[in-house]
C-alpha positions as CSV (number, residue, x, y, z in Angstrom):
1,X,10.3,-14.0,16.5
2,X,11.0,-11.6,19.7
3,X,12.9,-13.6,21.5
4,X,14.7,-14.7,18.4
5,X,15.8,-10.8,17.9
6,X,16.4,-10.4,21.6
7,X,18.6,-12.6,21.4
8,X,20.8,-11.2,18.3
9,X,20.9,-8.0,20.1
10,X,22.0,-9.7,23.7
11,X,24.1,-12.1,22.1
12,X,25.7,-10.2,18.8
13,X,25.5,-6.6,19.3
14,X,26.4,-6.9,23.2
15,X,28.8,-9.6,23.5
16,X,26.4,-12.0,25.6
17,X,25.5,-9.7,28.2
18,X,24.1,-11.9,30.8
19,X,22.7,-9.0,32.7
20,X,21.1,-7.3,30.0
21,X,17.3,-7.3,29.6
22,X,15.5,-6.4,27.0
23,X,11.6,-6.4,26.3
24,X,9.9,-6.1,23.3
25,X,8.2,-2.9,24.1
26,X,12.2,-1.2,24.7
27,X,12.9,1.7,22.5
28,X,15.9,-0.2,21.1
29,X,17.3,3.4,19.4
30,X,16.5,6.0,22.4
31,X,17.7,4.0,25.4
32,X,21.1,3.3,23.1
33,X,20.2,-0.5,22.9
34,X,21.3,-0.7,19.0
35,X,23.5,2.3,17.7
36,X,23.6,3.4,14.0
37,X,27.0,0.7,13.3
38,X,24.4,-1.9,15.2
39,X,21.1,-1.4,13.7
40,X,22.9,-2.1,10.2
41,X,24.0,-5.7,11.9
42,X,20.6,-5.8,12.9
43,X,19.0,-5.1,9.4
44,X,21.7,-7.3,7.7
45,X,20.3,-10.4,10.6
46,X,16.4,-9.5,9.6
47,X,17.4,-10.0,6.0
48,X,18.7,-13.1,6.3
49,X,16.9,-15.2,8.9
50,X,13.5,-13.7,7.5
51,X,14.7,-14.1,3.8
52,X,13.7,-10.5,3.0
53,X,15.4,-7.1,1.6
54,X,14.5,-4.1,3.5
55,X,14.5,-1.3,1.5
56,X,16.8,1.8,1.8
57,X,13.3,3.9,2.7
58,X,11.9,1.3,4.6
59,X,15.0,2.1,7.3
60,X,12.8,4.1,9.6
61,X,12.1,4.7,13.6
62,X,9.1,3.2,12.7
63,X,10.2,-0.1,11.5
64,X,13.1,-0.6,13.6
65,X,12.6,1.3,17.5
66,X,11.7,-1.7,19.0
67,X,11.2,-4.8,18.7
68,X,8.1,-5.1,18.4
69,X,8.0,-2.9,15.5
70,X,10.6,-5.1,13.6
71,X,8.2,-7.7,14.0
72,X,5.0,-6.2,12.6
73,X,7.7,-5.1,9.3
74,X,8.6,-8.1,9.0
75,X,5.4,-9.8,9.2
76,X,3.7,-6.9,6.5
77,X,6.6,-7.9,4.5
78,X,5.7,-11.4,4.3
79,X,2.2,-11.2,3.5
């Protein structure tokens, strides 16, 4: 699931960058990664490939500053 997220972000949010490397620990929102106009790309690509709805009050830091934090959302989500 990281590298399936990495790769949205490399590929869709910054045009196949083949320079850019992200890690799963990155703080996707601080280091200006994913910007407010990307993160709703990225939230619309969670709901789809995971088949889930996130919530307008589940659109936190929390969930969604790295990578790693999407995963453990979406992974509480499909419990």
């Amino acid at each position: 699931m990281n590298e399936q997220i990495i790769n949205f972000i490399i590929q869709e949010l910054h045009g196949g960058a083949e320079d850019l490397e992200i890690m799963a620990e990155d703080d996707l929102l601080g280091s200006g990664l994913v910007e407010s106009m990307s993160m709703m790309r990225l939230i619309q690509f969670i709901e789809e490939t995971y088949d889930l709805k996130v919530a307008p009050q589940e659109m936190t830091i929390e969930n969604f500053m790295t990578v790693e934090a999407i995963v453990t959302y979406v992974e509480s989500k499909n419990k």
